[in-house]
C-alpha positions as CSV (number, residue, x, y, z in Angstrom):
1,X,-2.9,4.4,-6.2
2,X,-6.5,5.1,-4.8
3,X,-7.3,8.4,-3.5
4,X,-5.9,8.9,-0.1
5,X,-8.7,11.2,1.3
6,X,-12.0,8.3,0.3
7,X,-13.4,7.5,3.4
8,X,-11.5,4.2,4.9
9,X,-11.9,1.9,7.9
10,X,-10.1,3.3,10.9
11,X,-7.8,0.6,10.4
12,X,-6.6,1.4,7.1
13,X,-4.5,4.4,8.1
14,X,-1.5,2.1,9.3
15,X,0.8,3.4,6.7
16,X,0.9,2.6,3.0
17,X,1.2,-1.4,3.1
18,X,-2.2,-1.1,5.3
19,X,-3.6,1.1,2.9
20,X,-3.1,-0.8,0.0
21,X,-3.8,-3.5,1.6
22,X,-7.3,-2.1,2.7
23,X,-8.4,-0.8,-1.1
24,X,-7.2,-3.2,-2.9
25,X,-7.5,-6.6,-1.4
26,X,-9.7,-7.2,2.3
27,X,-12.7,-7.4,1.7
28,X,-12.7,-8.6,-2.0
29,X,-14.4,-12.1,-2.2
30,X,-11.7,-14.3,-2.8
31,X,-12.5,-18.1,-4.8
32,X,-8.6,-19.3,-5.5
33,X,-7.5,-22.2,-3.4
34,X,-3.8,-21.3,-3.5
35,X,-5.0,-17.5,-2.4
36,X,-7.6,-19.0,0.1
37,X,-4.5,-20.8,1.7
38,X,-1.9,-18.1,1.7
39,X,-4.5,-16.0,3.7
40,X,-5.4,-18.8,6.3
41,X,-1.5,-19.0,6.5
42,X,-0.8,-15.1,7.6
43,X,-4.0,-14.8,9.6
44,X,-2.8,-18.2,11.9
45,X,0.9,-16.3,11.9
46,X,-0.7,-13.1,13.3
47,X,-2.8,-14.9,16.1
48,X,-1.1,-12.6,19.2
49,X,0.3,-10.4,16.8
50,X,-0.4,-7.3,14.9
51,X,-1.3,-7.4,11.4
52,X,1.1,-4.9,10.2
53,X,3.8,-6.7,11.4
54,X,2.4,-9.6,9.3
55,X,1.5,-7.9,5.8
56,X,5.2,-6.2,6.2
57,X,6.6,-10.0,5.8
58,X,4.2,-11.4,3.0
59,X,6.8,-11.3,0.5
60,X,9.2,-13.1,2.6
61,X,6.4,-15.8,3.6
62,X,5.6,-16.3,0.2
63,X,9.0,-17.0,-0.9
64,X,9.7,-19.4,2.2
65,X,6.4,-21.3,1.2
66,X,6.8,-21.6,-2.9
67,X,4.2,-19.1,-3.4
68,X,2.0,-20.4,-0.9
69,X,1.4,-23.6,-3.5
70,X,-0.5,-26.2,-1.4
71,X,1.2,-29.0,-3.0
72,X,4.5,-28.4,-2.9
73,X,4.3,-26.6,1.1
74,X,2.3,-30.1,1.9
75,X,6.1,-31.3,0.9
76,X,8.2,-29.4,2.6
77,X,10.8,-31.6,5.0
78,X,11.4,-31.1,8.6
79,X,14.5,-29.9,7.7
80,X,13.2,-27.2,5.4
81,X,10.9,-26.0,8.1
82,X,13.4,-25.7,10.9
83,X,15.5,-23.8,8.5
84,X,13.0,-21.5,8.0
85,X,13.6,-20.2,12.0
86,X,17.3,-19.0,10.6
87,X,15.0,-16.6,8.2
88,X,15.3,-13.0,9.9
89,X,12.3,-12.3,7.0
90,X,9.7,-14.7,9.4
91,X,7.8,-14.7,12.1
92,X,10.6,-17.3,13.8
93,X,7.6,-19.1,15.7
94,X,8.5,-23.1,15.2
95,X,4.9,-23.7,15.6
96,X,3.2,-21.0,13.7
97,X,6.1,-22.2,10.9
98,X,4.8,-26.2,11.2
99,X,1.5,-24.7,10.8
100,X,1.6,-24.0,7.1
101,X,2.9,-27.3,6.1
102,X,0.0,-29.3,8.1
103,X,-2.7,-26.9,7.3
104,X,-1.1,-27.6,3.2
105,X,-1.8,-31.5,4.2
106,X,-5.3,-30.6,5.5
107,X,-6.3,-28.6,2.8
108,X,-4.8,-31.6,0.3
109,X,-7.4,-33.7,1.7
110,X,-10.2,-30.6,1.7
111,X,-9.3,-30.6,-2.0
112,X,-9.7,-34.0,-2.5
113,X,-12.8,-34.4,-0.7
114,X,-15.0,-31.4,-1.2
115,X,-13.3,-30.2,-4.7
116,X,-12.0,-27.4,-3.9
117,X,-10.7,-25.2,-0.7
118,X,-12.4,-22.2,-1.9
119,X,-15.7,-24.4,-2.3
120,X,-15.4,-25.6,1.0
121,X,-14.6,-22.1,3.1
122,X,-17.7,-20.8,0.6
123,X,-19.9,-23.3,1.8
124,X,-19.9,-22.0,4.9
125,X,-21.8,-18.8,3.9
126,X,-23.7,-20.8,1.5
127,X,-21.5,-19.3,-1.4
128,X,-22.5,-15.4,-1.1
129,X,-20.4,-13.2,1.1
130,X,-22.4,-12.1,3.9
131,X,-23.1,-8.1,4.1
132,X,-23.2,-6.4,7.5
133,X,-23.6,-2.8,8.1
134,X,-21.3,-1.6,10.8
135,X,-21.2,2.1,11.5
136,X,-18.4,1.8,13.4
137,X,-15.5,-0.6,14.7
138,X,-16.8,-1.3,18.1
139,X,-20.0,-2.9,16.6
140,X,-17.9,-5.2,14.5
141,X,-17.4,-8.9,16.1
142,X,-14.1,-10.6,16.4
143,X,-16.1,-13.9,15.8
144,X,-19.3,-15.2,14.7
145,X,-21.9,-18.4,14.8
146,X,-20.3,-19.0,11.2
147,X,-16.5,-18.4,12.2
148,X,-17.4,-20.0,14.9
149,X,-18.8,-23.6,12.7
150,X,-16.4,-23.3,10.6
151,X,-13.1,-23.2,13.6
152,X,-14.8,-26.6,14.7
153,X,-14.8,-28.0,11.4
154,X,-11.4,-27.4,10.1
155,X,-9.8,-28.6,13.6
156,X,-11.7,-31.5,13.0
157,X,-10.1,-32.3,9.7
158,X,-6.9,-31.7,11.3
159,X,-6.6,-27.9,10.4
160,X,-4.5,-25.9,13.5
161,X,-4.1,-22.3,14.3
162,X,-7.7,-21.9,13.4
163,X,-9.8,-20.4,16.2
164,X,-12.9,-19.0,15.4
165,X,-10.9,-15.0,15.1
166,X,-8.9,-16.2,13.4
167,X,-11.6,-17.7,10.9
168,X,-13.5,-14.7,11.5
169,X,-10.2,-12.8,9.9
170,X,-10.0,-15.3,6.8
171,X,-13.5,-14.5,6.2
172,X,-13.5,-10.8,6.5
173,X,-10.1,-10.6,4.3
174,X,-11.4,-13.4,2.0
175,X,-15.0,-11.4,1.2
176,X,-17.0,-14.0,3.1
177,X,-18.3,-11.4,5.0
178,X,-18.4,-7.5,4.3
179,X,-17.3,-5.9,7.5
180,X,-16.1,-2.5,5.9
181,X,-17.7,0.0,7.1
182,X,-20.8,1.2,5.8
183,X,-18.9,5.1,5.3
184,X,-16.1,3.5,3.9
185,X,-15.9,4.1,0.3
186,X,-15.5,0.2,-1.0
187,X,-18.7,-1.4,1.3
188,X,-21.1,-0.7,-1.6
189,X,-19.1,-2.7,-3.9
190,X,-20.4,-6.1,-2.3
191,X,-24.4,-5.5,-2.1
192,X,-26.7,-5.1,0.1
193,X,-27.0,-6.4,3.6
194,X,-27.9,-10.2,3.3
């Protein structure tokens, strides 16, 4: 357990699972394809929602979707999926639920194609997470030019529930970009500003 006086984002004072959450895992440039999926999978369930509510069902959501493995949710029957809205553990949004198993088939085909989903969301920042300097949360964007590029491309390859905030989200959780605030204790660990 990190210390709970270090200077945090605002944000990370939402209770322990926010905390945790906050030191341990957003921010942290993330390479895996099975994590990089998981991720885009809660940040397209919390579009209207609050991210609390979210990180407070991840265990659930990973058991519904095999531990988030591409290949196996990219399998899942319609009847699997529609059983999923009898799970009191998940988001019961039909849509938000389909969204997992297409955006598995997409990133299948991602895979295939560019060799990797990692390689492909990284490629977008030409590999290097991007390092801003906010002094506070108001200066912080909810989208960018990049989030922005990369919401077009993924809805292009068939990709949904990926609007540029909510790209904007996977790259701010997945350490493409560094948008912890420069008095928060963990911002030096990613560099300078780029």
């Amino acid at each position: 357990m990190t210390d709970p006086t270090l200077p945090r984002c605002a944000w990370a004072h939402g209770g322990p699972a926010m905390l945790a959450y906050h030191d341990e895992d957003w921010g942290s440039p993330e390479r895996d394809d099975r994590a990089l999926f998981e991720n885009l999978s809660l940040q397209g369930t919390q579009a209207g929602l609050s991210w609390r509510l979210v990180l407070e069902r991840r265990g659930n959501y990973r058991r519904a979707f095999h531990g988030f493995d591409i290949v196996r949710v990219a399998a899942m029957t319609d009847a699997e999926i529609e059983a999923l809205l009898a799970d009191a553990g998940l988001i019961r949004n039909r849509a938000k639920l389909n969204a997992v198993r297409t955006n598995a088939r997409a990133a299948l085909a991602v895979i295939e194609s560019e060799g990797g989903f990692g390689r492909y969301l990284w490629s977008f920042v030409d590999g290097r997470p991007q390092v801003n300097r906010w002094r506070s949360p108001a200066e912080m964007p909810a989208t960018s030019a990049v989030s922005d590029r990369m919401s077009r491309d993924m809805k292009r390859r068939g990709f949904v529930f990926v609007g540029s905030t909510v790209c904007y989200s996977l790259m701010q959780s997945a350490g493409l970009v560094n948008d912890h605030i420069v008095g928060c204790f963990r911002h030096p660990e990613f560099g300078k500003a780029s």
